[in-house]
N, C-alpha and C positions, 0 to 999 in steps of 0.2 A: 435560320440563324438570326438573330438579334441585329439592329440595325446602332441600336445605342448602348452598349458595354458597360459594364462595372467592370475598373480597372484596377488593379492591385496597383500602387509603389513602395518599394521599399527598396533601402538604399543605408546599407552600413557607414561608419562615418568618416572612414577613408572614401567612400563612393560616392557620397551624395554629390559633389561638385557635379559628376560625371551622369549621376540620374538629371541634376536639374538642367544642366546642358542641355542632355537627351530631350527634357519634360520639352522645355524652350522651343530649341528644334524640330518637333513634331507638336506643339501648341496647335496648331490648325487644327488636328487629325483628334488632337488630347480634347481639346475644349469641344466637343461633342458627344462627350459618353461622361458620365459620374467617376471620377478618381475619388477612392479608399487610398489612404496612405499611413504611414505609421505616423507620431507628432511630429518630430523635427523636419523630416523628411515633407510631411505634407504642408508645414509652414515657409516651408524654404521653395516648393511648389509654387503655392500662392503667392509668396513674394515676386521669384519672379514673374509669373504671369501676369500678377498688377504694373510693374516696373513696363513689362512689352504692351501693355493695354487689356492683355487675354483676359478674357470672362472663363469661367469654368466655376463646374460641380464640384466643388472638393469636397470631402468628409473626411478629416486627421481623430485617429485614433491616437491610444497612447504611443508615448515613445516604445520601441521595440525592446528595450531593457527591462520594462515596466508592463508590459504584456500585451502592446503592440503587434507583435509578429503571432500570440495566440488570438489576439482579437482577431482577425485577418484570417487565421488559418479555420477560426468558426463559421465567415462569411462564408468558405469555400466549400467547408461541410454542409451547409447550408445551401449551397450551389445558388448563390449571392456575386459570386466574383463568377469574369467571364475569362480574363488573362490576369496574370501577373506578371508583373517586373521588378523580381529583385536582385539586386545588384551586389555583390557580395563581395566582401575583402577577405578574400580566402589566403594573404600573408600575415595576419594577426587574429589569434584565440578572441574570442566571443563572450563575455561574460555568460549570454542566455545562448548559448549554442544546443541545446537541447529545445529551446522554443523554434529556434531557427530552421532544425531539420524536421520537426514537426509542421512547419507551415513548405517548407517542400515535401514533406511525405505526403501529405492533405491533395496538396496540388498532385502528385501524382496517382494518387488512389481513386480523385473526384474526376480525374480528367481535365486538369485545366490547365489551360497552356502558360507553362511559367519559362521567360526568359532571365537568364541569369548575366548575360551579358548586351554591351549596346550592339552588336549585331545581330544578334538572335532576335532581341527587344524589337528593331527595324524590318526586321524579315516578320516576325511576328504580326505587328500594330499596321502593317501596309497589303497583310494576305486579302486576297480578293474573294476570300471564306468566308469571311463576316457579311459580307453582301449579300451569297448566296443564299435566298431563301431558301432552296432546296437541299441545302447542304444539313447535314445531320450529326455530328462529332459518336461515334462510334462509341458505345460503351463497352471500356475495360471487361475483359472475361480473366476472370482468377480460376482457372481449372488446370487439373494435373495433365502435364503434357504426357501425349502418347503420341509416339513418333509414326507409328502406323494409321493413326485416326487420322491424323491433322494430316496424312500424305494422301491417305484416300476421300478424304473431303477438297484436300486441294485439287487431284483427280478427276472429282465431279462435277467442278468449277468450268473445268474446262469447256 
């Protein structure tokens, strides 16, 4: 496993307070790996980490209205991004909500770890998996379930 991350943020704009709080609060841990963010999100990043002192890799794509959340969801096709954090205001419609669920569908097709909220985000950014060299993140299998195959494989496991 990777020892230095490319990190997704992304952060709707009821949420952003609550990403940059988040960003802030794990500054230590952030300012160690390259953050990808969408513009506003990733300017608002920087601000505060200039404000606390923190140094950090940022790289702000466009804002996510403007195709921010496709730019991001290319990096992940790409297998470019290691986690994401996007934060989402699931009480108000989206203008690009169609780019939106395309940069989680991405994330879950490629395998990558997307947290959607700041506890997931924490449990996430603090696993002791990224450490692990030996650790290998499992690639997805898209094959047609057969309730007898997969009982006699598990079976054999034993």
């Amino acid at each position: 496993m990777k020892k230095r991350l490319t990190i997704a943020l992304v952060a709707h704009d009821n949420r952003k307070a609550d990403l940059v709080e988040w960003a802030v609060f794990n500054s230590d841990e952030l300012s160690k790996h390259h953050l990808v963010c969408t513009g506003t999100t990733g300017s608002l990043v920087k601000e505060a980490f200039e404000e606390k002192g923190v140094t950090a890799d940022i790289t702000c794509m466009h804002s996510g209205p403007l195709g921010g959340d496709a730019e991001i969801a290319a990096l992940v096709v790409q297998h470019k991004i290691n986690l994401a954090i996007f934060l989402i205001d699931d009480l108000n419609p989206q203008p690009h909500e169609a780019d939106i669920q395309m940069l989680l569908r991405q994330c879950r097709v490629h395998n990558v770890p997307i947290a959607c909220n700041r506890y997931s985000a924490d449990l996430m950014i603090t696993s002791t998996l990224w450490d692990n060299e030996d650790y290998v993140p499992s690639t997805p299998k898209y094959i047609s379930f057969d309730r007898e195959a997969v009982m006699a494989r598990l079976s054999h496991e034993k």
